[in-house]
C-alpha positions as CSV (number, residue, x, y, z in Angstrom):
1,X,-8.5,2.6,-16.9
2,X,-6.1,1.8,-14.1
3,X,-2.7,3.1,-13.9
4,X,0.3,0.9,-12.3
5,X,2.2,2.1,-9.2
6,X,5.1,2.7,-10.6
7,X,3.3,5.9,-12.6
8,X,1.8,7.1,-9.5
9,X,4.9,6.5,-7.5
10,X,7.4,8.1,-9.9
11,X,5.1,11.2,-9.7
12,X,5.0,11.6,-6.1
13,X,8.8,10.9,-6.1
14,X,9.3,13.6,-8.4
15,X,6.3,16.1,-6.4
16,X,8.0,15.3,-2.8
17,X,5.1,13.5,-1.4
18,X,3.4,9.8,-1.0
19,X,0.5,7.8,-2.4
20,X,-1.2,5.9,0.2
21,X,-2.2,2.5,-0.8
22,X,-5.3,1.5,1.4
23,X,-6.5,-1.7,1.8
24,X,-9.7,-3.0,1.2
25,X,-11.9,-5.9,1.7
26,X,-15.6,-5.3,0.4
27,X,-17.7,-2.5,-1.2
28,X,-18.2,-0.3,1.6
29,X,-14.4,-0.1,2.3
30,X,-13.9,0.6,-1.2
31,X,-16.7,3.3,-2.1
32,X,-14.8,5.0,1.4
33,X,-11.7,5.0,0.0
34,X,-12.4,6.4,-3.5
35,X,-14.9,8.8,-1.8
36,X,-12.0,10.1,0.2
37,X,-10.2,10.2,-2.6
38,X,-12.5,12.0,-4.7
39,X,-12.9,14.7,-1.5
40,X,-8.9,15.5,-1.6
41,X,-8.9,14.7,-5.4
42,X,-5.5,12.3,-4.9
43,X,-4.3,9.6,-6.6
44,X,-4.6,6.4,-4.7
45,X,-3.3,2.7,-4.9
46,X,-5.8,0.8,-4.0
47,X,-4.3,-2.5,-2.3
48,X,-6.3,-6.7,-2.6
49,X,-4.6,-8.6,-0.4
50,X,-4.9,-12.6,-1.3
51,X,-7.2,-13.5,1.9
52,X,-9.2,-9.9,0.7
53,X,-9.4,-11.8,-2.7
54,X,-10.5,-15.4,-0.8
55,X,-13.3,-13.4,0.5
56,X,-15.0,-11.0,-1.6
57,X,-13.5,-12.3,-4.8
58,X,-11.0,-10.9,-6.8
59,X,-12.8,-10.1,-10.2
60,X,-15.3,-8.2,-8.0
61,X,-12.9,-6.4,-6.3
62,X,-11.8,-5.3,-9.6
63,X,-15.0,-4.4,-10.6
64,X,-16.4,-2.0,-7.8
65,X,-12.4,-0.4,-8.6
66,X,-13.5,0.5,-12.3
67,X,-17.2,1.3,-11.3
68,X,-15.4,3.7,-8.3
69,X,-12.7,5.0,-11.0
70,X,-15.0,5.9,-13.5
71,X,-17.3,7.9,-11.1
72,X,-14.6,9.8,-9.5
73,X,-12.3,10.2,-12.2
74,X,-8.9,10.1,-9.6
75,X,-5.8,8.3,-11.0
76,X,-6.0,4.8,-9.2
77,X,-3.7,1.4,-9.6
78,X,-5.5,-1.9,-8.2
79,X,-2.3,-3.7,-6.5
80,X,-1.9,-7.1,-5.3
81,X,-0.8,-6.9,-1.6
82,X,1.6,-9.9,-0.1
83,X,0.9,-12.5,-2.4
84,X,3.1,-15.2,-1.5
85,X,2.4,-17.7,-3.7
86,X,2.6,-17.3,-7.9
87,X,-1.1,-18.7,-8.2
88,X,-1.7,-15.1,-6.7
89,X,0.1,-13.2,-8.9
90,X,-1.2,-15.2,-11.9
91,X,-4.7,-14.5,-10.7
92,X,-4.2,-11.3,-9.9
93,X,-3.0,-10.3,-13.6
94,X,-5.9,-11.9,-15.3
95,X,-8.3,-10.5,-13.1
96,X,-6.9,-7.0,-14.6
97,X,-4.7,-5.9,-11.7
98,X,-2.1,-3.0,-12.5
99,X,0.6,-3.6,-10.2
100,X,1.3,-6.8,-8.2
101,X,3.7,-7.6,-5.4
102,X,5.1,-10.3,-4.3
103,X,6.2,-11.1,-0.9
104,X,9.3,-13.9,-0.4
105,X,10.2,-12.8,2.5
106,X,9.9,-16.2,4.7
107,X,12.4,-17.5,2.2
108,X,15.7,-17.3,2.3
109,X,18.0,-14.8,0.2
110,X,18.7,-16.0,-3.0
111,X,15.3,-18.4,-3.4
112,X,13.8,-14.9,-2.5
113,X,15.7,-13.4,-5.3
114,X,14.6,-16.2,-7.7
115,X,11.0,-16.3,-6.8
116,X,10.9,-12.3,-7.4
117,X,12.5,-12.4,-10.5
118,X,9.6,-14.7,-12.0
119,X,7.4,-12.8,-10.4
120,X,9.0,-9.2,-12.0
121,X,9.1,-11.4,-15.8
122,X,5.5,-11.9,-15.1
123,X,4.2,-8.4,-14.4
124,X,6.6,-6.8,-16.7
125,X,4.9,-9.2,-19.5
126,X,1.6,-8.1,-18.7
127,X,2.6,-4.6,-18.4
128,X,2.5,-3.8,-14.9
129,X,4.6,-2.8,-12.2
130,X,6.2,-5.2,-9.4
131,X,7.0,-4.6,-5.7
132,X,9.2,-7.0,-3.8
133,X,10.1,-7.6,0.2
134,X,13.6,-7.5,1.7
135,X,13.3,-8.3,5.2
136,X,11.1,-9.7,7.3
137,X,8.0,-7.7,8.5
138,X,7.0,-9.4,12.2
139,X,3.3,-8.5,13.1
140,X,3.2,-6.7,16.0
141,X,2.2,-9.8,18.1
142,X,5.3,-11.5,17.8
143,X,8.0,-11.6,20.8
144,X,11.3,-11.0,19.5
145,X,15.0,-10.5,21.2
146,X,17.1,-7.0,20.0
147,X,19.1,-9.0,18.1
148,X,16.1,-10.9,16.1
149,X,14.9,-7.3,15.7
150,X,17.6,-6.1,14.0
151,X,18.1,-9.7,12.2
152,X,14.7,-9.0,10.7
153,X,15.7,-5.6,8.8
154,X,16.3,-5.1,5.1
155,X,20.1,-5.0,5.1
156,X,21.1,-1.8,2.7
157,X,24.0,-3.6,0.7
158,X,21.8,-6.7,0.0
159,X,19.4,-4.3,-0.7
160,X,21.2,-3.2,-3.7
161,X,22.0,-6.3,-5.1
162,X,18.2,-7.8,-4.4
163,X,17.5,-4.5,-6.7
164,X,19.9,-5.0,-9.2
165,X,19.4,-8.9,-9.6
166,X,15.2,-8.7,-9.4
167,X,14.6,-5.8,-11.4
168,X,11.6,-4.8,-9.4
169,X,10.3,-1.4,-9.8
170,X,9.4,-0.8,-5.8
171,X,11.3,-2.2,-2.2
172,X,9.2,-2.8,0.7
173,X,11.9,-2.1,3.4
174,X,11.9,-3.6,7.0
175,X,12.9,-0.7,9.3
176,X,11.2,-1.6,12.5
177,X,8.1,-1.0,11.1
178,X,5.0,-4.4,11.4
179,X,1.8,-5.3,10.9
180,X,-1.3,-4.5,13.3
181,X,-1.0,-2.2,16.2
182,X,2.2,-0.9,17.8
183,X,2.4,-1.6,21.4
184,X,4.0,1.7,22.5
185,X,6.0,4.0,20.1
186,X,7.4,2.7,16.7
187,X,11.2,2.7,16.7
188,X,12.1,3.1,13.1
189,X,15.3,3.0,12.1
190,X,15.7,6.2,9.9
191,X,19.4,5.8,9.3
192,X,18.7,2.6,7.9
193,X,16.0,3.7,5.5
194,X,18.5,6.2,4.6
195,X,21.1,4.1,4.0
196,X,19.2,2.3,1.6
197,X,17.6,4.9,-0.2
198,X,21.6,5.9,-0.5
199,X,22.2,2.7,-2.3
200,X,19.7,2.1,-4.8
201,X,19.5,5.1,-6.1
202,X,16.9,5.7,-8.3
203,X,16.8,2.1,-9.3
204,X,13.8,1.4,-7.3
205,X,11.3,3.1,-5.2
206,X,10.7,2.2,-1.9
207,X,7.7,1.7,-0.2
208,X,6.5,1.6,3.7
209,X,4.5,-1.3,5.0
210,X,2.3,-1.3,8.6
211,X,2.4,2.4,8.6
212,X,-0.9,2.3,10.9
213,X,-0.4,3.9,14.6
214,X,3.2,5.5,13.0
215,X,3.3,9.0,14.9
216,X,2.9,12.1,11.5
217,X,6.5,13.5,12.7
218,X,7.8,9.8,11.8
219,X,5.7,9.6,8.1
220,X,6.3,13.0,7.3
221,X,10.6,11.8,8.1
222,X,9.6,8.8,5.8
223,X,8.2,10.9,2.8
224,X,11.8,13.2,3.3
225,X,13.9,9.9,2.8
226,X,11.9,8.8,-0.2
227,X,9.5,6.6,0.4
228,X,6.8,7.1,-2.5
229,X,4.0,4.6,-1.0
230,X,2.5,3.7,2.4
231,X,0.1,1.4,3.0
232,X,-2.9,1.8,5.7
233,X,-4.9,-1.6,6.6
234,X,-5.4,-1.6,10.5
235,X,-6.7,1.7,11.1
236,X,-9.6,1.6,8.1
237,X,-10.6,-1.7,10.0
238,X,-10.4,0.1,13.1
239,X,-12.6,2.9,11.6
240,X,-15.2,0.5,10.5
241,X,-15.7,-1.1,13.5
242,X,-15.6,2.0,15.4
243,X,-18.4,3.8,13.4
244,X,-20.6,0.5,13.3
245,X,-20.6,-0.1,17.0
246,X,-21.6,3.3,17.9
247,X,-24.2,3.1,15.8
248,X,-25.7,0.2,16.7
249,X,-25.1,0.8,20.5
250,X,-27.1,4.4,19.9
251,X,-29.7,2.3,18.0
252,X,-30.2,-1.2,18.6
253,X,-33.7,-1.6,17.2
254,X,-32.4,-0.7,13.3
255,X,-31.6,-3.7,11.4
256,X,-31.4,-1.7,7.7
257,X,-27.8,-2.7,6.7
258,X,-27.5,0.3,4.5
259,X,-28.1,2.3,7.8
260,X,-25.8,-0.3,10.1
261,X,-22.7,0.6,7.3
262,X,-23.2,4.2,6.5
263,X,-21.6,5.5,9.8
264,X,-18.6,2.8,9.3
265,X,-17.8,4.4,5.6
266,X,-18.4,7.8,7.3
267,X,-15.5,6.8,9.8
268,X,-13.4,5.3,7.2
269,X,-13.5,8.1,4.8
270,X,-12.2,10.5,7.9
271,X,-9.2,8.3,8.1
272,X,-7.9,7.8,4.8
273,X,-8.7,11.5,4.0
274,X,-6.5,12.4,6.8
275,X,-3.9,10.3,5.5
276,X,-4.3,11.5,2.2
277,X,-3.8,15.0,3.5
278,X,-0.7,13.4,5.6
279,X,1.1,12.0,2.9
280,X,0.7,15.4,0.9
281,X,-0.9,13.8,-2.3
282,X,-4.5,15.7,-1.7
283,X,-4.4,17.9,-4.7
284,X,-2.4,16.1,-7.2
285,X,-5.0,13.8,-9.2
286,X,-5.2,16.3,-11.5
287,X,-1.0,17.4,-12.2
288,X,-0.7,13.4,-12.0
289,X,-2.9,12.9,-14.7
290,X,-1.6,15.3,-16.4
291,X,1.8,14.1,-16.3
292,X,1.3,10.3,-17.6
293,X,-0.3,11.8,-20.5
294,X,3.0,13.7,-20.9
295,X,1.8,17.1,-19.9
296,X,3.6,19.4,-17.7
297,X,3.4,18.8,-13.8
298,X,4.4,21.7,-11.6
């Protein structure tokens, strides 16, 4: 039913384009995201982070997921975002996931490199692909020097050997990029991403976290570099809220859930179809099928 990342990811690698992975947290969030989906007829990663899990449970998660696959019929992997501790990935593979990742970026190097290779034994055991961290992703709260800034980046060289040692199938890089909303304009550091995507080769595929509030020219330079995933959290939650508070402001007498939510999916399929269509995968559920059954993908 569910394809892994790595699939999806090698497909847009080879196609020149991205597969956005979009969080989600409940059943609205999800019908939005395979609706969208289904609209621009793209492959998709849909992303459970382990709080996401804590609250709408991660068996039901992966249930609307096959429900939502089944109806729409686009090429989707269910993948375990930041999970920081192993109980998560553990869970996460029983529960049916297709791709997990795990995040040991608070640790130092080479416990980060341990932890990630029992992590990539477990996934590749069950069959599914791993992502790991190099680097440290600050939210954009956090108040840190030039130097910390820079101290917090995925390094290229010790990307290679993290790579190498780990044996993960995707890199989440650290090139200025953070979670939440950017206050002013991201500064990415392009000439780092490049550096690294110099290195590894095509020993991994890299992948770009807190991509929400990045200016298009920036993605688009993202997607030329090589980076095959890009994940969207803040602005669907932004979406939701948006097109739920409108409502109820314009109607404050309805109490009907089903209407209260119907503008918030409506707002939340604009944005990940726009993303879709930004990351230049509308189109390709189709060739992508086609091309993990072994067909022929133009």
């Amino acid at each position: 039913m569910f394809r892994t990342n790595n699939e999806l990811m090698m497909k847009a690698r080879d196609g020149g384009y991205a597969v956005g992975a979009f969080n989600t947290n409940n059943l609205e969030i999800t019908k939005a995201i395979f609706r969208a989906a289904s609209e621009e007829q793209s492959p998709i990663i849909l992303a459970v982070s382990p709080s996401a899990a804590k609250y709408a449970g991660m068996e039901n998660l992966v249930a609307m997921a096959r429900i939502a696959a089944e109806e729409t019929g686009v090429p989707v992997s269910v993948h375990l975002d930041h999970g920081t501790e192993f109980e998560h990935l553990v869970h996460a593979v029983r529960a049916g996931f297709s791709s997990i990742m795990f995040d040991g970026s608070k640790h130092p190097y080479e416990e980060n490199v341990r932890l990630t290779q029992e992590a990539v034994k477990l996934g590749h055991a069950a069959g599914i692909s791993v992502e790991g961290e190099l680097g440290r992703l600050v939210g954009t709260e956090d108040a840190i020097s030039v130097s910390e800034r820079e101290a917090s980046m995925t390094n290229p060289d010790q990307a290679l050997d993290y790579v190498e040692r780990t044996g993960i199938d995707a890199l989440a890089v650290s090139i200025g990029n953070a979670h939440g909303w950017y206050k002013g304009k991201p500064q990415l550091d392009f000439k780092r991403l490049e550096a690294i995507r110099n290195k590894i080769g095509d020993k991994a595929l890299l992948v770009l976290h807190g991509a929400s509030g990045i200016p298009d020219e920036d993605i688009r330079t993202a997607g030329s570099l090589g980076v095959t995933k890009i994940n969207i959290d803040t602005e669907i939650r932004d979406a939701f809220k948006r097109g739920i508070t409108q409502f109820i402001q314009e109607n404050p007498d309805v109490i009907d859930p089903r209407k209260l939510l119907k503008p918030a999916m409506d707002e939340m399929v604009k944005i990940v179809g726009g993303k879709i269509k930004l990351f230049g995968s509308a189109g390709k559920a189709t060739e992508t099928m086609a091309y993990m059954a072994g067909g022929v993908a133009e």
